[in-house]
C-alpha positions in Angstrom: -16.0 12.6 -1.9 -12.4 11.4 -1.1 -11.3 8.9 -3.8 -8.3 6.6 -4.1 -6.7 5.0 -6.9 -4.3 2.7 -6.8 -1.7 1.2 -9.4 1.3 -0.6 -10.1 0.6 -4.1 -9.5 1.3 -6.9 -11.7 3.0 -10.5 -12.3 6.6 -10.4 -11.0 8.8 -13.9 -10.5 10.0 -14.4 -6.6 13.1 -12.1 -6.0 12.0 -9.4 -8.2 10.2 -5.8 -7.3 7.2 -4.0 -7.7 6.2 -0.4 -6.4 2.4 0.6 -5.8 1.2 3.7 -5.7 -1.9 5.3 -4.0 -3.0 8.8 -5.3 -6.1 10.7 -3.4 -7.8 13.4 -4.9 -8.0 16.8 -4.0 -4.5 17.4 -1.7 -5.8 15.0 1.3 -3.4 12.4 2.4 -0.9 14.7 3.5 -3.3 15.3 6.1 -4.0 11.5 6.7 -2.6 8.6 8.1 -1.9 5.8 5.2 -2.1 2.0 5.6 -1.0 -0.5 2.8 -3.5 -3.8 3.2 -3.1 -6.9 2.0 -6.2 -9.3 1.0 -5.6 -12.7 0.0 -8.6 -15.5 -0.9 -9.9 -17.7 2.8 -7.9 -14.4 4.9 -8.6 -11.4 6.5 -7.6 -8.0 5.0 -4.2 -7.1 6.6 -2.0 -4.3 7.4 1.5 -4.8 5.5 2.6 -1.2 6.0 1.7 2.2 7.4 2.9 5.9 7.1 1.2 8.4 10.2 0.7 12.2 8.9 4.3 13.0 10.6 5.9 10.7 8.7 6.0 7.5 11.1 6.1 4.3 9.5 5.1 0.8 10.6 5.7 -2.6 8.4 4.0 -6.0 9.2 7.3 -8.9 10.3 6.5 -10.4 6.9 7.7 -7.2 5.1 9.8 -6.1 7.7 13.4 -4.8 5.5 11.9 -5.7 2.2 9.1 -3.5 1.8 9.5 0.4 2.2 6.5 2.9 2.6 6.6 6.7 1.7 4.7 9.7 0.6 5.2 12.5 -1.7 3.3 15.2 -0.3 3.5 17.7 -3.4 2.1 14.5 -5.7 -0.4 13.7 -3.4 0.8 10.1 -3.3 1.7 7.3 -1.5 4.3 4.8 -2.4 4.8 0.9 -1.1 8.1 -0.3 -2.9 8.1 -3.8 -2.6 11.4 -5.7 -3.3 12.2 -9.2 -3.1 9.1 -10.3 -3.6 8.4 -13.7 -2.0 5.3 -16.0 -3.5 3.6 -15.3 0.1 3.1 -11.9 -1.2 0.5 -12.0 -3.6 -2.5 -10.7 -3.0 -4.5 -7.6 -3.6 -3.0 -4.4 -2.5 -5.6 -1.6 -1.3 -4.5 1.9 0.0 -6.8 3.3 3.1 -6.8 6.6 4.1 -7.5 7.8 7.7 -9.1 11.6 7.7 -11.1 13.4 10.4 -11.9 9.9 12.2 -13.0 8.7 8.1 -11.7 5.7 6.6 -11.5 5.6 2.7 -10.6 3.2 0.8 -9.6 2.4 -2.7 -10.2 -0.6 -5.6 -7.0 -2.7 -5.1 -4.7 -3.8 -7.5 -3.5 -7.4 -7.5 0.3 -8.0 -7.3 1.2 -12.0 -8.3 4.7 -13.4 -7.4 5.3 -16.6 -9.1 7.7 -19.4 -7.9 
């Protein structure tokens, strides 16, 4: 019954910015821990970024000062501000929510960086 959406991706040129956003329903992810994962064709899905219930974040070395991960309890979202964006990056973005021992995922949203 928990659902994710996320949004925000799109085609960006190397150096510029995009921010992703992850909305839950019902009033859930303040409760949850939060992961940013990155899927790109012939790899595994990886972590890029992570935000615990208290507030704890954790970022993959590849995003490491470049990418930034927050939450907005009252909207029930969670951000991934991604700057200097690097052709490496693209991929397709999903938001995973950890609840009660659950894990939820959403669709993606595919973020390109061109050379």
């Amino acid at each position: 019954q928990v659902q994710l959406v996320e949004s925000g991706g799109g085609l960006v040129q190397a150096g510029g910015s995009l921010r992703l956003s992850c909305v839950a329903s019902g009033s859930i992810l303040r409760f949850a821990d939060v992961g940013w994962y990155r899927q790109v064709p012939g790899k595994q899905r990886e972590l890029v970024a992570g935000i615990s219930r208290g507030g704890s974040t954790n970022y993959a070395d590849s995003v490491k000062g470049r990418f930034t991960i927050s939450r907005d309890n009252a909207k029930n979202t969670v951000y991934l501000q991604m700057n200097s964006l690097k052709p490496e990056d693209t991929g397709v973005y999903y938001c995973n929510a950890k609840l009660h021992g659950v894990d939820y995922w959403g669709k993606g949203t595919l973020a390109t960086v061109s050379s």
